[in-house]
N, C-alpha and C positions, 0 to 999 in steps of 0.2 A: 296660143296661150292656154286653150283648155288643155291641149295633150299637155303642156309643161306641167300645168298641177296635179294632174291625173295621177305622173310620174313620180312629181315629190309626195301626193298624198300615198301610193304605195309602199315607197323607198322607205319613209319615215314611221308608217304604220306597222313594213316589216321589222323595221330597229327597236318600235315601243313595243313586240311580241317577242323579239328575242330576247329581250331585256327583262320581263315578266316573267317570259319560261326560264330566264335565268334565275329571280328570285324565285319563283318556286320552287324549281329544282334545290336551289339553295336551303329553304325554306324545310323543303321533305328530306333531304340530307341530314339534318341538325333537328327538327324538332318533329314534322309529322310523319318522317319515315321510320319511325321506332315503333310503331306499330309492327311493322311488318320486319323489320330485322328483329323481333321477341318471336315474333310467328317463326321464322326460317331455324333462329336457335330449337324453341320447342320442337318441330318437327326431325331434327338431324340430334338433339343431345341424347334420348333415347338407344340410339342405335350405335353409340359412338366410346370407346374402349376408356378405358381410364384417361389412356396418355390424351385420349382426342379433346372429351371433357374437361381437361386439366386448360389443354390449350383452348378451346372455344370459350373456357370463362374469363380467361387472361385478355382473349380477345373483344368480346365483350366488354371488359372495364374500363381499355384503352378506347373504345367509341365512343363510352361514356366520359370519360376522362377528358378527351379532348372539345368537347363543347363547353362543358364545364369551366376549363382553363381561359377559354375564347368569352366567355360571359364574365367571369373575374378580371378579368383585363377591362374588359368594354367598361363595368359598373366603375374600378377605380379610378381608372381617367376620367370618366365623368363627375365622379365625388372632388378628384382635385380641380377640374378643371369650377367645380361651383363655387371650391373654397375659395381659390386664385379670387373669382370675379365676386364674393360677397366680401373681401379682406379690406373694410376700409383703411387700415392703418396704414400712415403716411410717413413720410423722414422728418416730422417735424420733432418728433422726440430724438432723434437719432443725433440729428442737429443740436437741439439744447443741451445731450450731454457730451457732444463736443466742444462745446462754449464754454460747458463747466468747467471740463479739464483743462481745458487751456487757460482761463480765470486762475486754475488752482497753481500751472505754472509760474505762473506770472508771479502769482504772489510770494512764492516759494523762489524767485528768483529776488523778490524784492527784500525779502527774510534774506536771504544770504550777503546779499549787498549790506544790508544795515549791518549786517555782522563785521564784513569789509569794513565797514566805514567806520563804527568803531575800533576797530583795531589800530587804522591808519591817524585817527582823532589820538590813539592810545600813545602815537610816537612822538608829541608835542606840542605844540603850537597854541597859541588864545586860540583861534578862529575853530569854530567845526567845522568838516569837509563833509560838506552832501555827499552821498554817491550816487551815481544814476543806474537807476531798474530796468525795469522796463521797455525803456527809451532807447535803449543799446539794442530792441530788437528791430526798432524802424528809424533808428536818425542814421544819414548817410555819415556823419561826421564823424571822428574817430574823439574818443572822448580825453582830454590831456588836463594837465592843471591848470589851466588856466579857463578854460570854458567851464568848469567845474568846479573852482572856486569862487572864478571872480576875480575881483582886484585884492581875494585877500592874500591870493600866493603872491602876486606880482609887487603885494608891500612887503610880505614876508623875503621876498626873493632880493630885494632893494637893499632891505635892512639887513640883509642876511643873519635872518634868524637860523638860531642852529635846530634841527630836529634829532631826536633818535630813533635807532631802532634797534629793536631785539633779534638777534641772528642765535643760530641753533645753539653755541657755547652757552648762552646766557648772558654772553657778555653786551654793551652800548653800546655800538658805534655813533658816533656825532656826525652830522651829514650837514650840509649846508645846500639850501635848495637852490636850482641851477639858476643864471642869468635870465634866461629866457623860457619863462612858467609855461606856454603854448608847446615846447618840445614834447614829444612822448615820450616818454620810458616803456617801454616795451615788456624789460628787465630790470626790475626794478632791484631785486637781490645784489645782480650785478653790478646797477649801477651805487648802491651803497660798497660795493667792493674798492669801485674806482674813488669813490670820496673817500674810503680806509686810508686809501694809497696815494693819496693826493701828496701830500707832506708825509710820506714816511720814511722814518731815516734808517738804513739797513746796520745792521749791527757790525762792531768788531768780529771777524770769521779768524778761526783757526783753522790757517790752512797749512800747517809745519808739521802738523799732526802725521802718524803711520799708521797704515791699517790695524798692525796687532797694538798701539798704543789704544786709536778709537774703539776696536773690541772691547778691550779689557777695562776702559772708562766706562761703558754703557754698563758692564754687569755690576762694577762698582756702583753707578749711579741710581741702576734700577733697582740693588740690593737697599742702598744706604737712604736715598729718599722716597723711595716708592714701595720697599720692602717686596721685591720682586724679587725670586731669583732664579736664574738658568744658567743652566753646564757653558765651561767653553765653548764643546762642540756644537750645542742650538747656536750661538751667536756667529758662531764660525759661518755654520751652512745658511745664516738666516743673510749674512753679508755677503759669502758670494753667493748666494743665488739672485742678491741685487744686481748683481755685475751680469750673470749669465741672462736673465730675465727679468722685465716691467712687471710679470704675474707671477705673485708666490702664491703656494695653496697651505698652508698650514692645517695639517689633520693632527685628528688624536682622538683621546678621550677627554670625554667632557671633565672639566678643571686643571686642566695642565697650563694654561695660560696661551691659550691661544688668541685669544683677541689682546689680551693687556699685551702680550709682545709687542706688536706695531703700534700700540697708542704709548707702550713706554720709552718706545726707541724714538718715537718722532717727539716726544716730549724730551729726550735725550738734547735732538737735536735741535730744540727752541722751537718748532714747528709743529705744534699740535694735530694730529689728522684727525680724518672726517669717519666716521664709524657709520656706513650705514647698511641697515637692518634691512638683507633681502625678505621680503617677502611670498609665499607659495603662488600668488597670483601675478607675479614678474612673469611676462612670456615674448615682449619688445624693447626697442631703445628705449621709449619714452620714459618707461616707469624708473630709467637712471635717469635720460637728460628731461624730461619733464617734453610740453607741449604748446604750440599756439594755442590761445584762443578765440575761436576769431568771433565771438560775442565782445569778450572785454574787450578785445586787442591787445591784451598782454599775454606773454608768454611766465606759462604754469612752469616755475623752479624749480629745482631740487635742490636738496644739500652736495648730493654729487657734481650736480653741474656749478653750484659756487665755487665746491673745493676744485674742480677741474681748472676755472676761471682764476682763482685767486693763486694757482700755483704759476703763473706767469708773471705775477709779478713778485715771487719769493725767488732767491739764490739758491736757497736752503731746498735739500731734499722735501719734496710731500709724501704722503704717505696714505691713502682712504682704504681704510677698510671695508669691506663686503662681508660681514657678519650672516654663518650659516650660508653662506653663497648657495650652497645645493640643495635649499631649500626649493628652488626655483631650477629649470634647466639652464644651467650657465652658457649654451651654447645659442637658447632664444635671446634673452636680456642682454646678452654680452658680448654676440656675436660679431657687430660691427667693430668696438674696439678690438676683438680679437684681430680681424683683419687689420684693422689701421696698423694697430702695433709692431706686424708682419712686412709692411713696409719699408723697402730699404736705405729712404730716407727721411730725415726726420723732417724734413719741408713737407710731406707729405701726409702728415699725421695730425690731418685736420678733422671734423666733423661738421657736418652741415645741419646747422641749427633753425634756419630759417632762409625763405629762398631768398631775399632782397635782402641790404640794409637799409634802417631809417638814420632819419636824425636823431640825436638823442640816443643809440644805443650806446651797449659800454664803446672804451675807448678799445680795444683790445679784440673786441669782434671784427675781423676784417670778412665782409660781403656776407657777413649773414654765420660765419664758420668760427668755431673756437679750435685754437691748437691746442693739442697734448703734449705738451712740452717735454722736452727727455729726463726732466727731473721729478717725473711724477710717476708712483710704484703704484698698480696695486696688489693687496692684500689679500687673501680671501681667506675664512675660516672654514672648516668644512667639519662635519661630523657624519660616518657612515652608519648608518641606524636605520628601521623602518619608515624614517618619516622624512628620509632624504632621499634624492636622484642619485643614480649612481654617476660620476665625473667622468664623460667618455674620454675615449685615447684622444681627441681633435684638443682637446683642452689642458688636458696633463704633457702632451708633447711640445705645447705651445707654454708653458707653466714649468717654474721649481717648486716640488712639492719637499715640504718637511714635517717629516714627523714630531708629534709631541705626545709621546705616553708616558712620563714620568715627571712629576714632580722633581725641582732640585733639592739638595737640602740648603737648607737657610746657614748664612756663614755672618762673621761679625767682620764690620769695615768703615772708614773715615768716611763721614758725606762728599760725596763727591759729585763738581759739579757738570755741569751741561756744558756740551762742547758745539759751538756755532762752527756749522762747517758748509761751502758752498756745493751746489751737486757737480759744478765744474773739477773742484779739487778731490772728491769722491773720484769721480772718474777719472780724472788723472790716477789716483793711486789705484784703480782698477789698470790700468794701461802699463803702469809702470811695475804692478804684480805678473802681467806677462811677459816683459822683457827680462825680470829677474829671475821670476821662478816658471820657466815654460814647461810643457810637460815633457818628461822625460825619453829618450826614444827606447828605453827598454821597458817604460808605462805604455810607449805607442803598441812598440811589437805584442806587447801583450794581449793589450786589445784587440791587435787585428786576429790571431789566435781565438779570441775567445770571441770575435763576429766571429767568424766562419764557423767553429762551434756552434754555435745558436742558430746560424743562419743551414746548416746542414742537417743539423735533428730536429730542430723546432720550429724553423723558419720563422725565426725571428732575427732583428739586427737591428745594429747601433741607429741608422739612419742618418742623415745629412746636418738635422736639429738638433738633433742630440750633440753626434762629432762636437757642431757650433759651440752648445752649451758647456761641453767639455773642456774644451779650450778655452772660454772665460771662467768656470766655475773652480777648476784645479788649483790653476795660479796664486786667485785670490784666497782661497780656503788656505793654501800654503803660505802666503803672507801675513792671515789672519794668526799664523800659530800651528794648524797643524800641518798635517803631514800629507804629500800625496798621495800615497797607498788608502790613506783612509777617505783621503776626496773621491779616488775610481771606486771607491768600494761602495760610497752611498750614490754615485753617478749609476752605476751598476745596479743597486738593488731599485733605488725610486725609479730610475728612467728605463729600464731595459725589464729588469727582470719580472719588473708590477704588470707586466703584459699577461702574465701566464695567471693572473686572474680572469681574464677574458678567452681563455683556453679551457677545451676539457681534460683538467689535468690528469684524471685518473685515465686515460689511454698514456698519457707520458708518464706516468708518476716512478716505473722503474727506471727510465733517463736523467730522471732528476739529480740519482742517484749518481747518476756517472759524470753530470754539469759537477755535484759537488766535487767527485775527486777532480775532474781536470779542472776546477777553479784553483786547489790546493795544488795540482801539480805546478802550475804555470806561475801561482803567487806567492806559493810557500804554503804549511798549514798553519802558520799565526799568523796569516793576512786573508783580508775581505772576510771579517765575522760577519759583519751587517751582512754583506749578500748569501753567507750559508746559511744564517739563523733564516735570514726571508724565505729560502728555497725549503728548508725543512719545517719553517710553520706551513709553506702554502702545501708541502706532499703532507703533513699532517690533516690541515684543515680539510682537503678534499679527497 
């Protein structure tokens, strides 16, 4: 046992001296060997040439240098680590103004509900309707009329008291509240659509009518009661490009009547459309069909999703306008129905609006999905300017675009009246414009002449959609009154030739030159103005 401690007392006394001569050493490296490194400098700088002096004081400030940095290091981790451990401050404040804000939600929640509930107070009834605040954030229950009012919906619902409500027109509709007050309405818009249409009786329709008779009624009717006026030719291409296409674009400069067009053609045909006003902040579906919300439990409406909704149960063409459409990129907001539309059958031109159904939604929702019924257009107004998107190819290929830069002149004529017509007998006389007037095969040969043209110098062509729209847009533009030559000639300039915008036309701009004669040799030189005027604004403009 003595020798064992003998050994550890060695072992351990050599460890506590190498540890010692370690700090010294350490010790005389860093602070008291600078004694003698200032000695070694004095003795060697004297003797030592420019270039030597130069480097030996460089070297010098990097020995100084580096203890220096080693003791700023050591002192500031010490200063925070004091701060760390003398920082009383706790999350008790951090907490309270987490309380606050959420206190300030709440109430700002409870402000919006009263606003609700007056409005809903505003559509009839003796009783007021509480609304619930707050409560929607922790009751599991879904909140309906009848937890919510009481027994005074379900005396109301008994007696069938009538309510109204104000819909975007301005006009009442009279609703009578359901059987059974405990249902939800989810959709409440809609479901005032379906009490519209509870008892509505559909009109006497003129369906004997001809396409160039219903032309030439609409510009009579929009002159003589609405003091509107436009060319045959706008109504021409504005009808068949209904035939060719659900998406028209109506461009122009501002005042040529680009929105009053579709609100005065649907008011032509007793069916008032829906106008509404894209916005720059459109970038999804919702901002047309609206949203759940799964606080209320009701689904956030639009005017879009009513007018979509209530075109199911009209005969009659609808019609909604998208005012300034490229305000917004049309291919975000509007992308879905692009696709549906693109569908080859019309059972398939539904939209998924919510993923279940309930009880109590409209009648006409089936599992949650509204259709788009083939009797519903839309519209879009566009205007190209600094403060719009430009309308990519995905969308004008999928779209009949019509121009409007001119003013008509104003003419004198008998009031005339509105013609009820179903979208069934529309398309009929679309159907029966192709069996009369099909295109022509020496309009075909032409064509295929002037694809290969395009598709040889400019590597451009008709493409499959277009062909499509061709073939329903001809017929009917010929039915409506005019002429085919002048249908390929604006099929030609909007759909084909508007490409060599998105080209850089100055490397083709002397080809241009040569599309214009072989357009003239192939169609004569008094045919296709519109597409030579287009091709010598666009070698102008660039």
């Amino acid at each position: 046992m003595d020798e064992f401690l003998k050994f550890a007392y060695e072992i351990l006394s050599q460890v506590v001296y190498n540890i010692a001569h370690l700090l010294a050493a350490l010790l005389k490296v860093f602070i008291t060997g600078w004694v003698e490194y200032f000695l070694i400098f004095k003795t060697y700088f004297p003797t030592l040439n420019a270039v030597g002096k130069i480097l030996s004081i460089i070297l010098m400030l990097i020995l100084i240098a580096i203890p220096v940095l080693i003791v700023l290091l050591v002192v500031k981790k010490l200063v925070l680590r004091h701060q760390l451990k003398n920082d009383t401050m706790d999350n008790s404040e951090l907490y309270k103004e987490i309380g606050r804000l959420n206190k300030q939600v709440l109430n700002l929640m409870e402000e919006k509900n009263s606003i609700l509930a007056l409005k809903v107070n505003a559509m009839g009834g003796t009783e007021k309707i509480p609304y619930m605040g707050a409560s929607a954030l922790i009751d599991d229950a879904i909140p309906t009329v009848g937890n919510v009012t009481g027994g005074a919906s379900a005396e109301a619902a008994a007696t069938g008291t009538a309510v109204t409500a104000n819909v975007a027109n301005g006009a009442v509709v009279k609703a009578v509240l359901e059987d059974k007050p405990d249902v939800v309405h989810r959709f409440p818009k809609l479901t005032l659509v379906d009490e519209k249409y509870a008892n509505y009786v559909q009109p006497q329709f003129d369906n004997d009518i001809s396409l160039e008779d219903f032309v030439e009624g609409y510009r009579l009717f929009a002159a003589s009661q609405l003091h509107l006026y436009y060319t045959p030719e706008i109504v021409r291409r504005f009808v068949a490009g209904m035939a060719a296409s659900k998406l028209l674009i109506l461009e122009g400069i501002s005042g040529t009547g680009k929105t009053s067009l579709p609100y005065s053609f649907s008011r032509y045909m007793d069916n008032p459309s829906t106008i509404v006003s894209v916005q720059p902040s459109y970038r999804d579906r919702t901002e047309l069909l609206g949203y759940f919300n799964e606080f209320s439990k009701r689904f956030n409406e639009t005017e879009f999703l009513r007018a979509l909704y209530e075109a199911n149960y009209r005969q009659e063409p609808t019609m909604i306008v998208l005012d300034e459409m490229n305000l917004a990129r049309i291919e975000y907001y509007f992308a879905e129905m692009l696709s549906v539309l693109e569908m080859p059958s019309k059972e398939e031109w539904v939209l998924d609006l919510v993923p279940t159904a309930w009880e109590g939604d409209p009648v006409l929702l089936e599992g949650g999905k509204i259709h788009v019924t083939d009797g519903t257009w839309f519209i879009g107004t566009a205007n190209n300017d600094d403060s719009t998107f430009t309308i990519t190819d995905k969308v004008y290929d999928r779209a009949m675009p019509i121009e409007l830069n001119e003013r008509a002149d104003a003419f004198e004529c008998e009031p005339h009246p509105r013609c009820e017509i179903t979208t069934e007998h529309l398309q009929y006389l679309f159907q029966k414009a192709k069996v009369e007037h099909p295109v022509s095969e020496a309009m075909l040969e032409n064509m295929h002449k002037l694809d290969r043209y395009l598709l040889t110098r400019f590597k451009l062509s008709f493409g499959n959609r277009i062909i499509k729209q061709m073939y329903d847009f001809i017929p009917v533009y010929v039915a409506c009154g005019g002429t085919e030559l002048e249908a390929m000639d604006y099929i030609l300039a909007r759909k084909v030739l508007k490409k060599f915008e998105s080209m850089n036309v100055s490397f083709v701009r002397d080809e241009i030159t040569g599309l214009i004669n072989y357009i003239e040799k192939i169609f004569g030189n008094e045919g296709m103005i519109d597409s030579k005027d287009y091709l010598r604004r666009i070698q102008n403009l660039y």
